[in-house]
DOMARKOL-650404 format. One record per residue (C-alpha): x, y, z; residue in one letter; residue number from 1. Coordinates in nm, 2 decimals. Example, Ala and Ser with C-alpha at 12.3 -4.5 7.8 and 13.67 -1.06 7.14 Angstrom:
BEGIN
ATOM      u      v      w rest  nr
ATOM   1.23  -0.45   0.78    a   1
ATOM   1.37  -0.11   0.71    s   2
This chain:
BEGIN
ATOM      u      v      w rest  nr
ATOM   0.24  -3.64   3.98    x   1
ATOM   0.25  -3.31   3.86    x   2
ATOM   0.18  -3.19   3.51    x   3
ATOM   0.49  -3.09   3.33    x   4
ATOM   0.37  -2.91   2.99    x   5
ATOM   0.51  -3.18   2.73    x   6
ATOM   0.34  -3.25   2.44    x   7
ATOM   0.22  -2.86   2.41    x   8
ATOM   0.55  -2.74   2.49    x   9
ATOM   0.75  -2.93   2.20    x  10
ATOM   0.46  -2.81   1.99    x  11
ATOM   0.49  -2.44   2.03    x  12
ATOM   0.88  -2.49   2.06    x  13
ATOM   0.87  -2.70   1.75    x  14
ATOM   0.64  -2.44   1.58    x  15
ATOM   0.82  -2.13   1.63    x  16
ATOM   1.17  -2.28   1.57    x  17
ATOM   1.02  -2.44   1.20    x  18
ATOM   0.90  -2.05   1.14    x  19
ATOM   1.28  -1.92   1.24    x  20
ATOM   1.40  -2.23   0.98    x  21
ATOM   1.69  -2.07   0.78    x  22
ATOM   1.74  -1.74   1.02    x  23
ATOM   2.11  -1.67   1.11    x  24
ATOM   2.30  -1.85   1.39    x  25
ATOM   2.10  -1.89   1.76    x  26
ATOM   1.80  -1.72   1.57    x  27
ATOM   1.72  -2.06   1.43    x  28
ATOM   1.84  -2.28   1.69    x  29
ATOM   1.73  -2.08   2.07    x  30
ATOM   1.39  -2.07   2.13    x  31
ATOM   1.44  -1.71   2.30    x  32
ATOM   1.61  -1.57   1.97    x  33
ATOM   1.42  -1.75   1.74    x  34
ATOM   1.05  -1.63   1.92    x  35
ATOM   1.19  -1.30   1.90    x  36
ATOM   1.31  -1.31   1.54    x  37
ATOM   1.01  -1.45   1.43    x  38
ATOM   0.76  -1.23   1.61    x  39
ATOM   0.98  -0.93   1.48    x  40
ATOM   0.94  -1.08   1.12    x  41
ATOM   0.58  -1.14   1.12    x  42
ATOM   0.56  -0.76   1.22    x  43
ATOM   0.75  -0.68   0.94    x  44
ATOM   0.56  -0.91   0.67    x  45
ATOM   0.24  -0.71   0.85    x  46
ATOM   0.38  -0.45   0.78    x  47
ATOM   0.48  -0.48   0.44    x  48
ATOM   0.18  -0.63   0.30    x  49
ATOM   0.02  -0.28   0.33    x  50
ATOM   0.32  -0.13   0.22    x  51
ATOM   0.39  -0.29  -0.11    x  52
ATOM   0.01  -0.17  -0.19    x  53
ATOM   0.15   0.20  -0.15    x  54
ATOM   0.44   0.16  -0.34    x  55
ATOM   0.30   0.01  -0.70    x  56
ATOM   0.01   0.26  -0.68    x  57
ATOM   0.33   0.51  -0.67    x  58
ATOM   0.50   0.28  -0.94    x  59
ATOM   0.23   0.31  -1.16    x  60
ATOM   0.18   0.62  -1.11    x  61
ATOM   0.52   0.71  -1.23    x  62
ATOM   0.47   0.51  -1.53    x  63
ATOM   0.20   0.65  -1.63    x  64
ATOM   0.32   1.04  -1.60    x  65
ATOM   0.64   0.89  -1.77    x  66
ATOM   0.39   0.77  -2.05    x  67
ATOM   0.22   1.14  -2.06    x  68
ATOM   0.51   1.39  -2.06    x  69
ATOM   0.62   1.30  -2.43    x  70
ATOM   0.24   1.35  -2.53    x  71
ATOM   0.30   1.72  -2.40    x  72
ATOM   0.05   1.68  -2.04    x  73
ATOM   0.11   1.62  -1.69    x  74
ATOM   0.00   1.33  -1.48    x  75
ATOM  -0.21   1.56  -1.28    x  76
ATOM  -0.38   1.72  -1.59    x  77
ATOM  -0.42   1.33  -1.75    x  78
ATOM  -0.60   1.22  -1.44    x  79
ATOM  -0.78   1.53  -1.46    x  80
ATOM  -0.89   1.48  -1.82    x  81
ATOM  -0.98   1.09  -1.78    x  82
ATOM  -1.22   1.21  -1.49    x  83
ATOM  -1.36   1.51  -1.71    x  84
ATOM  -1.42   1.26  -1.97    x  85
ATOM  -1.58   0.97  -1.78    x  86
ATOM  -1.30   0.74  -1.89    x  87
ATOM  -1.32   0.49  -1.57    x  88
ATOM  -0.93   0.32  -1.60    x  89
ATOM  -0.74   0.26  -1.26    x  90
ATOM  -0.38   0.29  -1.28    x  91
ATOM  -0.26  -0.07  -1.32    x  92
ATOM  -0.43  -0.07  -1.61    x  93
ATOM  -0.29   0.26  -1.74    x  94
ATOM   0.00   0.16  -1.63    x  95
ATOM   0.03  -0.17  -1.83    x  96
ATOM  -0.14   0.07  -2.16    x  97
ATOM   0.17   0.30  -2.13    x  98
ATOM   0.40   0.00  -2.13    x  99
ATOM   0.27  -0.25  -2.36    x 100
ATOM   0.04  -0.10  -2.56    x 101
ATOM   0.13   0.28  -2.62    x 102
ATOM  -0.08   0.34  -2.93    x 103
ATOM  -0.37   0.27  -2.70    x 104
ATOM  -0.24   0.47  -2.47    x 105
ATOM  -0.21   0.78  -2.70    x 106
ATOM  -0.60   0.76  -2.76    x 107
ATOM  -0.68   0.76  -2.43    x 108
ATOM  -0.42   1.05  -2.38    x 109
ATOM  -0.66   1.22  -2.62    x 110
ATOM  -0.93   1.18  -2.50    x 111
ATOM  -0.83   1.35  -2.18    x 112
ATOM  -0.68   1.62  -2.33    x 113
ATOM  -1.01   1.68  -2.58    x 114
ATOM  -1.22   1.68  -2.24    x 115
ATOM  -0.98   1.94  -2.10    x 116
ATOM  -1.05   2.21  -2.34    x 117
């Protein structure tokens, strides 16, 4: 008798079309379209988890020059001034000062600015 690939066949069919659960039409139904739907979203979600890393560094970063420019500096010259005064903060954190707690923000603002000069 020859060996027909059951069992391990319905397990990678029934894998990958569970993955393509709730994709649109034949993508969730084929096992051609839904392989290639799914291998093209797992690329994507790849893809995106490094991604998303760039974008709130950039986020925060706009935040915190956002918080700055009504203090009269520049994001540049802030960063500059927090590394001049050994004032170790990482953005999320200056990013969450600027929003939630600006008075503590303005102190650290002048701090920078004091080591500046």
């Amino acid at each position: 008798m020859r060996a027909v690939s059951g069992i391990v066949r319905k397990r990678r069919v029934k894998k990958i079309l569970g993955m393509a659960k709730g994709y649109y039409g034949s993508h969730s139904k084929q096992m051609k379209q839904a392989k290639e739907a799914v291998t093209r979203a797992l690329n994507y979600a790849y893809r995106d988890r490094r991604q998303k890393k760039r974008m709130m560094r950039r986020l925060w970063s706009i935040r915190i020059n956002a918080g700055c420019r009504p203090l009269g500096i520049s994001y540049s010259r802030f960063i500059n001034g927090l590394k001049r005064a050994n004032i170790m903060l990482n953005r999320k954190s200056l990013s969450n000062l600027a929003i939630y707690d600006y008075k503590a923000f303005e102190a650290v603002v002048e701090a920078a600015k004091k080591a500046l000069v």
